[in-house]
N, C-alpha and C positions, 0 to 999 in steps of 0.2 A: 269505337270500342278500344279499349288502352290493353297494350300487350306490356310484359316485363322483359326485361331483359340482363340477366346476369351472368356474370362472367362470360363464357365464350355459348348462351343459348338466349333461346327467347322464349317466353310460355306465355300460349294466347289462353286465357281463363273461360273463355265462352265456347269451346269446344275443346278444352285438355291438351292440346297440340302443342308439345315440349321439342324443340329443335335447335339443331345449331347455326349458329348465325350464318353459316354459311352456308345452308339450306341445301347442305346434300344427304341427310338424312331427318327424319324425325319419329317422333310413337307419339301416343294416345294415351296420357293418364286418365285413368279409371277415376269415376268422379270421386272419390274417397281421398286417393292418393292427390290429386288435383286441389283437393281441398286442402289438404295439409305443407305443399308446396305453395299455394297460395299466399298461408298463414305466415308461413316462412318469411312470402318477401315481405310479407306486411312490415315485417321486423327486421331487417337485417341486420347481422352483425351485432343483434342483440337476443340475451337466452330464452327461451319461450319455454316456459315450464307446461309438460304434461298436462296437468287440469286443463286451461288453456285450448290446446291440441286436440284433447278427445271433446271438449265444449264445441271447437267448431266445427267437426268432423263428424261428429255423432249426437248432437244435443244432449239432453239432459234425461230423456223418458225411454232411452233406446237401453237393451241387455245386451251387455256384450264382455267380453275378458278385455279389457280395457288395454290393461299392458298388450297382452299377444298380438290382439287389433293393429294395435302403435308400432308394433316391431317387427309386425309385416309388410304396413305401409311403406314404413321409413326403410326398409330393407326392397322394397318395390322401387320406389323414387331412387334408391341410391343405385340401385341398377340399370335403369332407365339412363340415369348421366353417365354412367358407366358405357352404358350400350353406343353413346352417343359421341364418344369418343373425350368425357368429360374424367373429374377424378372426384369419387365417389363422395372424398373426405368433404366434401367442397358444407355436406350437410353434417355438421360437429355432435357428438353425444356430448355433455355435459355431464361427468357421476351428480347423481343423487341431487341434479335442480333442471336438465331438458336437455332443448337441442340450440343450434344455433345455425343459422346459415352464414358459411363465411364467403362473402361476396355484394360488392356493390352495384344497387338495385338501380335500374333507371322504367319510367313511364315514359311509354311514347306511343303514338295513333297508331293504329293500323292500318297501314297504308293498304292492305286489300278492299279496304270498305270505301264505299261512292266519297267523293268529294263534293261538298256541296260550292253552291255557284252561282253566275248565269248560263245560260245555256249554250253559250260559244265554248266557255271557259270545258264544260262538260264536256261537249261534243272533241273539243280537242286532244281530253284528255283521253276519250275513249279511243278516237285513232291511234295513237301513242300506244295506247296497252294494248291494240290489238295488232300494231306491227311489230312490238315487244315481243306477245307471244310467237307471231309467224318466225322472225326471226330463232324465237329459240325452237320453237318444232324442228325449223332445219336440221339447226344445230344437233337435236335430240336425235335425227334420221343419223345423219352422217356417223354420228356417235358409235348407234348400235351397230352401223354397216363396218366401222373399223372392229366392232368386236368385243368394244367395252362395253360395259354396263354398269345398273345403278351399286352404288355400294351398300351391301347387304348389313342389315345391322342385327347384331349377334344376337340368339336367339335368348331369350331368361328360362332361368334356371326354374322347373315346375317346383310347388308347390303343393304338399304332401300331406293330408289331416286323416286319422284312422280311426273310424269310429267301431266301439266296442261291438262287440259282433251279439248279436241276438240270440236268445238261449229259449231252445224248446226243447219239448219232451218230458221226461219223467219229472216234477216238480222234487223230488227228494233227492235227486241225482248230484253226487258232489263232483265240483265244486259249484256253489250259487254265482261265484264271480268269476264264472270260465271266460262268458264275452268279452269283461275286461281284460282277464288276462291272458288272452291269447290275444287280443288287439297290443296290451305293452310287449309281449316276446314279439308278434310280429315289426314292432315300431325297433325295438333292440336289435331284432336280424336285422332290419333294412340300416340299422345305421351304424353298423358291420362292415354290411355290403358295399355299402358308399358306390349307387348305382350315380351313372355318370346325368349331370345333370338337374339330380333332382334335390330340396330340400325338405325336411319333416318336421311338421308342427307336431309339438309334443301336446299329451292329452289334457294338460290343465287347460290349453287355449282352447277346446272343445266342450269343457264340462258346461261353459253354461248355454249350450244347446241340446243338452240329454231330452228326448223326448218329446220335441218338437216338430210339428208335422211338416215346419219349410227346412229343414236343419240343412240340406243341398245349398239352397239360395242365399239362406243366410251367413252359411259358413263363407260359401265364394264372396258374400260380399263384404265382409265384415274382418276377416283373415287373410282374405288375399288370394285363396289356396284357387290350383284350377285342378286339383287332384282330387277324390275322395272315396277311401278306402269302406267298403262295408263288407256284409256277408253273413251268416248267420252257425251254430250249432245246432243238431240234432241229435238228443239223443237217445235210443232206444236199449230194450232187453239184451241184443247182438253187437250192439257197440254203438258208435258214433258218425258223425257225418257230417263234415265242414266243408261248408259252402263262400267262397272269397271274391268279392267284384270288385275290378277299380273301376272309379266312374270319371269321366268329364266333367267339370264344370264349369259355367250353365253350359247346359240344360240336365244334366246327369244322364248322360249316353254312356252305356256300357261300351268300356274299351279293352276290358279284357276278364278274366272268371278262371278259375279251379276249381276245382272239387276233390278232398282228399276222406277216405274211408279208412275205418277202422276199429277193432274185433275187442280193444282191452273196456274195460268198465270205468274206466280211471282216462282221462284225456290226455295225453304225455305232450302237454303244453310247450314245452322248448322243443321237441320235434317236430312240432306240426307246425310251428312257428318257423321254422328253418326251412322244413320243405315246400311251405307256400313259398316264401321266398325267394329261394332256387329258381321255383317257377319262375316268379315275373323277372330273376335276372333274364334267365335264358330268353323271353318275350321282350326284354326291356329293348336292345339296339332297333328292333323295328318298328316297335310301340312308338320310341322315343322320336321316330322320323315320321311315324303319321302325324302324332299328337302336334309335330311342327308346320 
């Protein structure tokens, strides 16, 4: 199996494994992102236009926000070399014709996989890689006895999608586009807040999953996100009642919830979009270290 190797990383393509040559750290592109780096080196140093990109990444018969998709990914990847002690720029936007990767591409074997042989030739080399590794277990003991450790790589920024909140109750109750728009005043408070850490897919990259019974699975895998905002309206004779979850994703595990009441007949959309908010700052420093 042929891995690549550019600039100061290597990407094995049969298991997503993006690292630096100097093998003291690596991560795991998600098959999406893996694929679009892939396509990358196919071409290096030469501009791969869009069409292109979403053709190898998403075929042809797949619904998705094409652009948002793309500018997740590539904003994924670009953090990954980031994380790895690389420089982001390494992957070029190009206005109005793509991207480019700038850096010289090399194929070469994968030296973890079997060699083939006769069977002295085998046998020797497996002694070799297994006093290889003894040698570095040592090495690995002594290591942690002085007290260092491996070098941690910086954690990525979560990814944030907020879907329009669900309207129940009196069918004549104004306004018909509450869910929406207490989902934009919440997406405007949060990006106010500028909560440490996190970024927000604005709602055009979400419209074409309205009403779809995988919208969770699909969003994380298509956008990127591992966040995702829901929660619903209520509304009765006495007033109102906004229900707020953020979820994981996958699997869509509630990670955190509010519930905000209230007496008027009329929703006062830019407060209750503030005071949700509030909320998850105040949750957010401890949220933000489980979610890691």
């Amino acid at each position: 199996m042929q891995i690549y190797e550019f600039d100061e990383f290597q990407f094995d393509p049969s298991d997503g494994r993006l690292a630096g040559r100097a093998g003291s750290a690596e991560v795991h592109l998600r098959p999406q992102a893996g694929k679009l780096l892939l396509r990358l080196l196919a071409q290096p140093q030469t501009v791969v236009d869009r069409d292109a990109l979403v053709a190898e990444i998403w075929g042809q018969n797949t619904v998705v926000d094409f652009e948002s998709g793309l500018a997740a990914l590539l904003r994924e990847l670009r953090q990954a070399i980031q994380s790895l002690g690389g420089n982001p720029t390494l992957i070029e936007t190009v206005p109005r014709r793509g991207y480019r990767l700038r850096a010289e591409v090399r194929r070469v074997e994968n030296s973890s996989g079997k060699t083939k042989g006769p069977g002295g030739r085998w046998k020797r080399s497996a002694a070799i890689a297994v006093g290889v590794v003894f040698v570095a277990a040592l090495a690995a003991v002594a290591w942690w006895r002085n007290g260092a450790g491996p070098e941690k790589v910086p954690d990525r920024p979560h990814q944030l999608a907020i879907l329009p909140l669900d309207r129940f109750g009196d069918p004549d109750h104004p306004p018909a586009q509450a869910g929406i728009l207490l989902a934009d005043g919440i997406l405007a408070a949060l990006w106010r807040t500028d909560l440490e850490r996190l970024e927000l897919i604005g709602r055009a990259g979400i419209r074409p999953y309205a009403g779809r019974e995988d919208v969770v699975s699909a969003v994380a895998a298509d956008l990127g996100v591992d966040l995702l905002m829901e929660g619903s309206i209520r509304f009765a004779a006495d007033g109102w009642q906004v229900d707020l979850r953020l979820l994981q994703v996958p699997p869509g595990r509630v990670v955190w919830s509010h519930t905000l009441e209230g007496e008027e007949q009329v929703l006062p959309t830019a407060a209750v979009a503030s005071a949700l908010v509030d909320q998850l700052e105040q949750a957010w420093p401890k949220l933000h270290k489980q979610l890691n």
